[in-house]
N, C-alpha and C positions, 0 to 999 in steps of 0.2 A: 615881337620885333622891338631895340630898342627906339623908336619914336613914336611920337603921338601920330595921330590919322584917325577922319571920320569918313564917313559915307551917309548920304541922307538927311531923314530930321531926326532931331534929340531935342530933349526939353533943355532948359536952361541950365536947369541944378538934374545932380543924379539923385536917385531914392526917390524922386515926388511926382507928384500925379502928372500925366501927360494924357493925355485924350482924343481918339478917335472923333473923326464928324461923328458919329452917333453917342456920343457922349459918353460909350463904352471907354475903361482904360484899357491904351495900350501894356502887354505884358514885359517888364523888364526879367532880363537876366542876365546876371553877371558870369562870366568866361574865365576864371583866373587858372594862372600856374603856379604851382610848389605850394598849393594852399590858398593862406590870403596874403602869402607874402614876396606871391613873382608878379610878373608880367600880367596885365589884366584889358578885358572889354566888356563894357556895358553896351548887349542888343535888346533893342525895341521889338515885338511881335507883336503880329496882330492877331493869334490865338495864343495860347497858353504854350508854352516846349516842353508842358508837363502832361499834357492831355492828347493819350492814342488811343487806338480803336479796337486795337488785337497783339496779343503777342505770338508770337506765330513758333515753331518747334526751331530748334538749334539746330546748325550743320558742324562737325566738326572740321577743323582750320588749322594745322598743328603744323610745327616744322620738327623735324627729328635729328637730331644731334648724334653723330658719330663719334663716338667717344675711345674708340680704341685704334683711331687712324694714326700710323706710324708717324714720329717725329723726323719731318721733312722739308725743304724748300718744294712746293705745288704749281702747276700751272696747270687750273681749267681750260681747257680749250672749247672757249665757247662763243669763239669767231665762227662759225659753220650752225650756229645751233639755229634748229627750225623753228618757225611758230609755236608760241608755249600755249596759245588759244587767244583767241578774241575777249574773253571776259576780263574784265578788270581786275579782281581778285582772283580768281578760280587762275588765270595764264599765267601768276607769278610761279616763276621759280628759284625758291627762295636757297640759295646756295651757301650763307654762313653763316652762325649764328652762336652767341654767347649771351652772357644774363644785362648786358647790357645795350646789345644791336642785333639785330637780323638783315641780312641785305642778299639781292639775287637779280635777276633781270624779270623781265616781261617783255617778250617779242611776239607781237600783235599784228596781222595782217590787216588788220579795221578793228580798232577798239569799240565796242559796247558796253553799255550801262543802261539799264532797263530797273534799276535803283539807285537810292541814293546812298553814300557811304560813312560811317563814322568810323576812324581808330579811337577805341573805348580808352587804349591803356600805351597808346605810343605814339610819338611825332613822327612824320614820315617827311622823308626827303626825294622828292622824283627829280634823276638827272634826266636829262631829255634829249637822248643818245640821236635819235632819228625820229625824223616827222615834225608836229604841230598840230595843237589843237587846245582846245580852250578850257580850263578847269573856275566850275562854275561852285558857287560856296554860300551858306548864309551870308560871307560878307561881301559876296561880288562876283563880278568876272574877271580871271585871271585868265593874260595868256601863256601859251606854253610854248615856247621857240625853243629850236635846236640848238644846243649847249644851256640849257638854264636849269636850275635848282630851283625847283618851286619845295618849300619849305610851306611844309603841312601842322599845325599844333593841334594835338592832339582835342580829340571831342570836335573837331572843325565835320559839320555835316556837307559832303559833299560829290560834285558828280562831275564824269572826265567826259569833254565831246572833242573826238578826235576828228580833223580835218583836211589832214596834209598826210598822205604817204604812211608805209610801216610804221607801226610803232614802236622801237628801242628804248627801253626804259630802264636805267639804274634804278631800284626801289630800295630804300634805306629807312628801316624803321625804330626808333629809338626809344627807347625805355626811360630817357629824360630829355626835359627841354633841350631844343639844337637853338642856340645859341651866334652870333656875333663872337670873336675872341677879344677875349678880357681883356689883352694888352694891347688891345687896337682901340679901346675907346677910355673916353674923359671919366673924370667921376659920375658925371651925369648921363652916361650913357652916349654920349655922341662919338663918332669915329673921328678916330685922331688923325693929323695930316699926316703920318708914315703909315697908315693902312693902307694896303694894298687896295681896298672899294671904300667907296663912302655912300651915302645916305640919297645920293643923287643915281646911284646905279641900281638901288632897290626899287623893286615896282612893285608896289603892294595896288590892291582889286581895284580896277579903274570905273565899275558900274553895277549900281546895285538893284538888280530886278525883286520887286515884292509881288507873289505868288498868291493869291486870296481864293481862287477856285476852289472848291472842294473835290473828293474823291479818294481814290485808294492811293496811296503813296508806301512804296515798301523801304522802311531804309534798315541796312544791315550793318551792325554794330560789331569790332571784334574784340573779344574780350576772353583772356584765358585759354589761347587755343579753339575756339568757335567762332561762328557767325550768329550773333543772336538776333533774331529777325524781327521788326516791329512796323505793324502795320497803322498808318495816319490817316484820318481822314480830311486833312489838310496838308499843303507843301510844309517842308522844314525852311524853304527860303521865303518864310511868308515875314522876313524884316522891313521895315521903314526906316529903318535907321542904324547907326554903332559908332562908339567910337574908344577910343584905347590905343594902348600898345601891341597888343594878341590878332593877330591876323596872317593868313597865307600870305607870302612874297616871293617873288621873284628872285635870284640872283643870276644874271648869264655869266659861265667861264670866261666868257670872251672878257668881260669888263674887271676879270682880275688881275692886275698888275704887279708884276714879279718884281721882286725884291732879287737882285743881282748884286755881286761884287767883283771884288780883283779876284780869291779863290774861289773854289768850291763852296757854296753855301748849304748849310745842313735841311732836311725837311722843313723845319721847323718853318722855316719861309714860305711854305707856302700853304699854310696853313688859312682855312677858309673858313669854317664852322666849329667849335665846339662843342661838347657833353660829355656827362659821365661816364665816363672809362673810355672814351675813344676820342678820335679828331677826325676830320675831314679835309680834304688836300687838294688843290688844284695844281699839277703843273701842266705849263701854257708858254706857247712860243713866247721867248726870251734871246738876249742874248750871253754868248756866254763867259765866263768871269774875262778877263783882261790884265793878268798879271801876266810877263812876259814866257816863264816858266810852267803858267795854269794846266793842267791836267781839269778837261771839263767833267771824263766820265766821272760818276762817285766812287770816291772810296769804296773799300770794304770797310763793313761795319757789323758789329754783333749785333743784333738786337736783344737787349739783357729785359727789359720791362715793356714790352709789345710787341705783338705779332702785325704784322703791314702787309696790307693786299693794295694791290694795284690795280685799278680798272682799266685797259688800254682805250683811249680812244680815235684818237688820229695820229697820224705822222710814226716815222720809225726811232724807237727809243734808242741810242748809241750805245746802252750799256747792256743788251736784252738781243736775243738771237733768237729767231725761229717763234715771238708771240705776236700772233695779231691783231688786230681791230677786233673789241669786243670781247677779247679773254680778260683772264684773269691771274694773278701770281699771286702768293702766297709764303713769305720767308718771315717764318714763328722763329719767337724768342727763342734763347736759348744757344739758337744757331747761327753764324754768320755768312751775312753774302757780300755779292760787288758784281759787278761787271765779269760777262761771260771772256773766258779767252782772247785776247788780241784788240778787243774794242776799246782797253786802254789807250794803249799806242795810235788806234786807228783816229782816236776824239783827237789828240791834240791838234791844233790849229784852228779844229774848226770855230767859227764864229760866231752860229744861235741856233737853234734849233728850232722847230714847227713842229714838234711834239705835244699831243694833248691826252692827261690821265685825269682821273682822280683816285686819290689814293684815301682809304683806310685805315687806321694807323690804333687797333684796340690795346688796353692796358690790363686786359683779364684775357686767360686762352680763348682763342677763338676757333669754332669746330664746323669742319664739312658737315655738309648733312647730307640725308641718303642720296636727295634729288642732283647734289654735285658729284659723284661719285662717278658716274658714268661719265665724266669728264674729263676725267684724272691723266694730263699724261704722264704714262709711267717713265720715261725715259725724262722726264725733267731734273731731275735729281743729279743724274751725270752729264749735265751739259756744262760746266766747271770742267771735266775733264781734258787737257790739252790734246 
C-alpha cells in the first residue's frame, strides 16, 4: 500500500538489536515486493518465521484452462449457483484464468478455516459480495464488510472468521502487485485530489494480537498449482510489532467516487486497482452525463487489446438484458459489443443509475476453465439479435 503505517512496538532504528523481557532478541524480517526494489515491511517475531516442526505431503491445487472455447461474447450464469463448500480454499470456484490473473467466486454457507493460509506466488483481492466477517493476519485484524476489497500481498500469512450470513466472494488472484493507479497519485505516492478515493477511505489492520502459545499450527502455502503444507509449532501471528508500506487493506465500493461528465465517459473512469496485464473497475451509482442530447447507454465498442468481464452486482444494468446478481459476461477482443436491442433508446432521459459491478478488464486472452463451463449460456451470443 502506498503509505506508511505501524502496528505495535519496533525498535527505533531498523536492522538493530531489539530485545524481549528475557533478554532473547526479537526475530526481524523483512516483507518486500518486486525484490528489494517495491513496497516493503519490517515484522518483529517472537520466534524465528524460519523455524517449523514438519513438512507435511502436497495437495494438488490446479485451475485448467480451456483453450479451444469458441471465440465468443459469454455470460456465466452464476446468479442461481449453489454453495461451492464451506472451505476457504477447497469452495473456490475458480472460473477465469490467464498467465497473469485467475478469478471465480466462493459461495460459502458458514466459512471455516481450521488453518492458516499463505499465497506463496500471488496477491489476492477478496470482493465481499454478501456477508461479513473478520480476516485476521500477521499484521492484524481486518474487517470485512459487504462491498469491500480487502487487498491481500502476497506471502501475507492468514486466516478468514466469518460472522455475518452466506458468504459471496469475488476471489481475484494476481501474479503481480495490485496496486493504487499511477495516475491518481503524486510523485511520492500520495493520491491526488481528482482520485476517485483517497488515503482516508483505506483501512488497513486496526489490532494486532501476538500469539506465544505453543502447539501444532498447520499453515498451507500455495505455490505451483499445490497446497504445500507446513506444520509450526508456534502461531505464525506470533508479531509484536511492524511497520511499512506492505500490508492487507481495505477499500469498500461504496467509497468510490465516479468520475462523471456531459458525455459518455469511457471505462477508464472507473478504474480502481492496477497490475500487470489487467485492471480492475468499479462501477457505482452515479449520475448520468448532462449534455442535452446525452445518450447514457455505452456505445459500441471493439475491444482490440483486452478481453473485459463484468461481475454483476446490484441494481439493473441499462445496457444488459436477461443478467443477474452474481453472474458474469465476457466480451473478448477482437470482437465488438454495445447495448442489447432497444436499451439505447430506452437510457435516454434517464438521470443516474443504482448500478453496482466490478469489472475486469485483461491485456493477454483470458480462458474459461473447465469449472465455468457448466455455466455457459449458450444462447448469449444472439441476444444482439432484434
Amino acid at each position: 500500500m502506498a503509505y506508511y503505517y505501524k502496528l505495535g512496538e519496533i525498535p527505533p532504528k531498523r536492522h538493530t538489536q531489539f530485545r524481549q523481557p528475557d533478554g532473547s532478541l526479537y526475530k526481524e524480517e523483512l516483507v518486500s515486493s518486486r525484490g528489494f526494489s517495491g513496497i516493503y515491511s519490517n515484522l518483529y517475531h517472537v520466534y524465528a518465521p524460519t523455524r517449523i516442526k514438519e513438512v507435511l505431503a502436497s495437495e494438488e491445487f490446479k485451475v485448467k484452462a480451456v483453450k479451444d472455447y469458441s471465440l465468443k461474447q459469454t455470460h456465466l450464469n452464476t446468479s442461481k449457483i449453489g454453495f461451492t463448500g464451506n472451505d476457504f480454499l477447497r469452495g473456490r470456484k475458480m472460473l477465469f484464468t490467464n498467465k497473469d490473473v485467475t478469478f471465480g467466486l466462493l459461495h460459502a454457507e458458514s466459512l471455516s478455516m481450521d488453518y492458516y493460509y499463505k499465497n506463496a506466488e500471488a496477491d489476492e483481492v477478496l470482493y465481499v459480495h454478501d456477508g461479513s466477517g473478520m480476516l485476521h493476519s500477521q499484521f492484524g485484524s481486518l474487517e470485512m464488510r459487504t462491498g469491500d476489497y480487502i487487498v491481500i500481498p502476497r506471502t501475507t500469512i492468514y486466516k478468514v472468521e466469518w460472522n455475518k450470513g452466506p458468504a459471496r466472494i469475488l476471489v481475484i488472484e494476481s501474479n503481480s502487485p495490485v496496486e493504487t493507479v499511477k495516475r491518481y497519485r503524486n510523485d511520492l505516492g500520495q493520491l491526488l485530489e481528482h482520485s476517485p478515493y483517497c488515503e482516508r477511505d483505506i483501512r488497513p489492520p486496526f489490532e494486532l494480537k501476538t500469539e506465544t502459545e505453543k502447539g501444532e499450527y498447520l499453515v498451507k502455502m500455495k505455490k505451483e498449482g499445490a497446497l504445500h503444507n507446513y506444520l509450526y509449532e508456534h502461531s505464525p501471528f506470533d508479531l509484536v510489532g511492524w511497520d511499512g508500506f506492505l500490508f492487507p487493506y481495505a477499500l469498500s465500493i461504496h467509497d468510490f467516487e465516479p468520475i462523471t461528465g456531459r458525455i459518455h465517459q469511457p471505462p477508464p473512469v472507473h478504474q480502481t486497482f492496477q497490475a500487470h496485464g489487467y485492471v480492475i473497475c468499479s462501477f457505482v451509482p452515479r449520475l448520468f452525463d448532462y449534455h442535452p442530447l446525452a445518450i447514457p447507454a455505452p456505445y459500441n465498442h471493439s475491444n482490440i487489446d483486452s478481453d473485459e468481464v463484468l461481475y454483476y452486482v446490484e441494481g439493473n444494468f441499462m445496457s444488459r438484458k436477461g443478467i443477474d446478481r452474481g453472474s458474469f459476461t465476457l466480451h473478448p477482443g477482437g470482437l465488438p459489443h454495445g447495448p442489447h436491442p432497444g436499451t439505447v433508446e430506452k437510457s435516454i432521459g434517464a438521470k443516474e443509475t443504482e448500478e453496482l459491478a466490478v469489472m475486469i478488464d485483461t491485456f493477454g486472452p483470458l480462458y474459461l476453465t473447465e469449472e465455468a463451463l457448466e455455466f455457459v449460456d449458450e444462447k448469449y451470443p444472439m441476444s444482439w439479435t432484434e
